[in-house]
C-alpha positions as CSV (number, residue, x, y, z in Angstrom):
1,X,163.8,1.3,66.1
2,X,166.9,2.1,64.5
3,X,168.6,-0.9,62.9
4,X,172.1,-0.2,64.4
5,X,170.9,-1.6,67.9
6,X,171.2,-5.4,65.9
7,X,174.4,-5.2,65.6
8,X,176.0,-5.4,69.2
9,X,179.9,-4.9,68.5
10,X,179.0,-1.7,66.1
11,X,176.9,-0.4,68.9
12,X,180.0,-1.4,71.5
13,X,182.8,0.3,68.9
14,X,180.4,3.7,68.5
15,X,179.4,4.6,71.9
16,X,181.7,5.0,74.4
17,X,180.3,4.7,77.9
18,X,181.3,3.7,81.7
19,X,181.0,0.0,82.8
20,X,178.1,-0.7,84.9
21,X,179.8,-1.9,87.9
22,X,180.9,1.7,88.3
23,X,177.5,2.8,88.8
24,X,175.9,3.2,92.1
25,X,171.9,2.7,92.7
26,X,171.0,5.3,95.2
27,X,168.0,3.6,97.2
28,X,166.7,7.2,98.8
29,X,166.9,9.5,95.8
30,X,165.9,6.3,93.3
31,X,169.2,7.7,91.3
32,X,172.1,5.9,89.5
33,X,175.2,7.5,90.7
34,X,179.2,7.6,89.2
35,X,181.9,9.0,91.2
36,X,179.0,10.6,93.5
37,X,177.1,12.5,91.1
38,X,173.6,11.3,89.3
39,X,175.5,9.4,86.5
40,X,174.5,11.0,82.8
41,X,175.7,9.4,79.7
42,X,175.8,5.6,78.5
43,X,176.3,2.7,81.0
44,X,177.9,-0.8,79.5
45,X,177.2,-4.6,80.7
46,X,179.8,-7.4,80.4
47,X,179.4,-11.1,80.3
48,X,182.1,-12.8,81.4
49,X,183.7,-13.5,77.8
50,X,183.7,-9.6,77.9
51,X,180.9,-8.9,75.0
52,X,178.4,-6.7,75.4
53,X,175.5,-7.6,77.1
54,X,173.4,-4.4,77.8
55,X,173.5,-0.6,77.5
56,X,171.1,1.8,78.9
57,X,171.3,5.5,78.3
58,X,171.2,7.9,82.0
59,X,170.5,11.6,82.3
60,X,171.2,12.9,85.6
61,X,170.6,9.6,87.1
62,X,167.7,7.8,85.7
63,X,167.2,6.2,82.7
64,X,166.2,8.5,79.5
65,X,166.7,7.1,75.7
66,X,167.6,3.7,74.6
67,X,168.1,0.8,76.3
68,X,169.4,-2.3,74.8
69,X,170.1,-5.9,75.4
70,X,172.1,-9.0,73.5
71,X,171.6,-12.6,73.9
72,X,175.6,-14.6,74.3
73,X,175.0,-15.2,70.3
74,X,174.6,-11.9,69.7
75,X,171.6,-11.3,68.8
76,X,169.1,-8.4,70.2
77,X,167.0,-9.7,73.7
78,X,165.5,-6.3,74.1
79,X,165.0,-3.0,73.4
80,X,163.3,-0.2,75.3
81,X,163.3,3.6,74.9
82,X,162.9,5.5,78.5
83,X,162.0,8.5,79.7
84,X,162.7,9.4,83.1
85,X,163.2,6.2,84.1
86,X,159.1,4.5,82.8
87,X,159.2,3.1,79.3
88,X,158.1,6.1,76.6
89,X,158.2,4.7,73.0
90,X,158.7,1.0,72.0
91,X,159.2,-1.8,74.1
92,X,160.3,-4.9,72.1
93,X,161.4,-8.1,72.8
94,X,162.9,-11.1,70.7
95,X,163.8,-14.6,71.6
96,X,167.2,-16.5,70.8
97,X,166.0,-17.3,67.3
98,X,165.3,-14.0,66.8
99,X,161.7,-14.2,66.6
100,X,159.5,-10.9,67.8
101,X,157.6,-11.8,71.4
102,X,156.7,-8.6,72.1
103,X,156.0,-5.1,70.6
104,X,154.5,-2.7,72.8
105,X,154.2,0.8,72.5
106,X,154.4,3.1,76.1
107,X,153.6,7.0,76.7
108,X,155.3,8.0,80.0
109,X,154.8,4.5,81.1
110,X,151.5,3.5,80.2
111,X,150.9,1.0,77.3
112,X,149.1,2.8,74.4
113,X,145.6,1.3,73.4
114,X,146.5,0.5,69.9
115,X,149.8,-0.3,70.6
116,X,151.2,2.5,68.1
C-alpha cells in the first residue's frame, strides 16, 4: 500500500473525481453509471462537513484499482485494491486508533493461503 492513501486531504487535492451521488448502480447490468454510460474514473464520498469519506476507482462501470476509506478524524478505515469489481491485492482495515484489524491478501477475489 502506497503511503499517500493516509493522508485523506492530499488524496482529495490530487485526484480529481465526480461525487458519488452522481453515480447510478445499474441493478440489470451490475454497472455504476454517470450521465448514462458505465462510469470510468474516480468516484468521491462526502460527510456532511464535506471531507472526504471514501473514493473508489471505476473502469467502465465496476470497480478496478484502489479503493479507500477515512474515519471523521481523518484517519484511514479501509483500503482495498479491486479488480473487476472482487477484491485482487490487499484488503486492509484499521480501527479509529489506528490500529491494523485486518490484512488480507485476495487473487480475483479469493483470499490467498498465506495471506501474501
Amino acid at each position: 500500500m502506497d503511503a499517500m492513501w493516509l493522508n485523506r486531504e492530499s488524496v482529495d487535492q490530487q485526484l480529481v473525481g465526480v461525487d458519488f451521488t452522481e453515480l447510478r448502480y445499474d441493478p440489470d447490468s451490475g454497472l455504476y453509471c454517470h450521465n448514462g454510460e458505465p462510469f470510468t474514473g474516480v468516484s468521491k464520498a462526502r460527510a456532511a462537513n464535506g471531507k472526504l469519506d471514501g473514493l473508489a476507482h471505476h473502469r467502465a462501470g465496476v470497480e478496478e484499482g484502489v479503493s479507500v476509506g477515512w474515519y471523521p478524524n481523518g484517519r484511514i478505515r479501509v483500503y482495498s485494491e479491486m479488480s473487476d469489481d472482487v477484491y485482487h491485492g490487499w484488503h486492509i482495515e484499521w480501527d479509529e486508533e489506528g490500529n491494523k484489524l485486518v490484512e488480507t491478501h485476495f487473487t480475483m477475489g479469493e483470499e490467498d493461503e498465506a495471506g501474501v
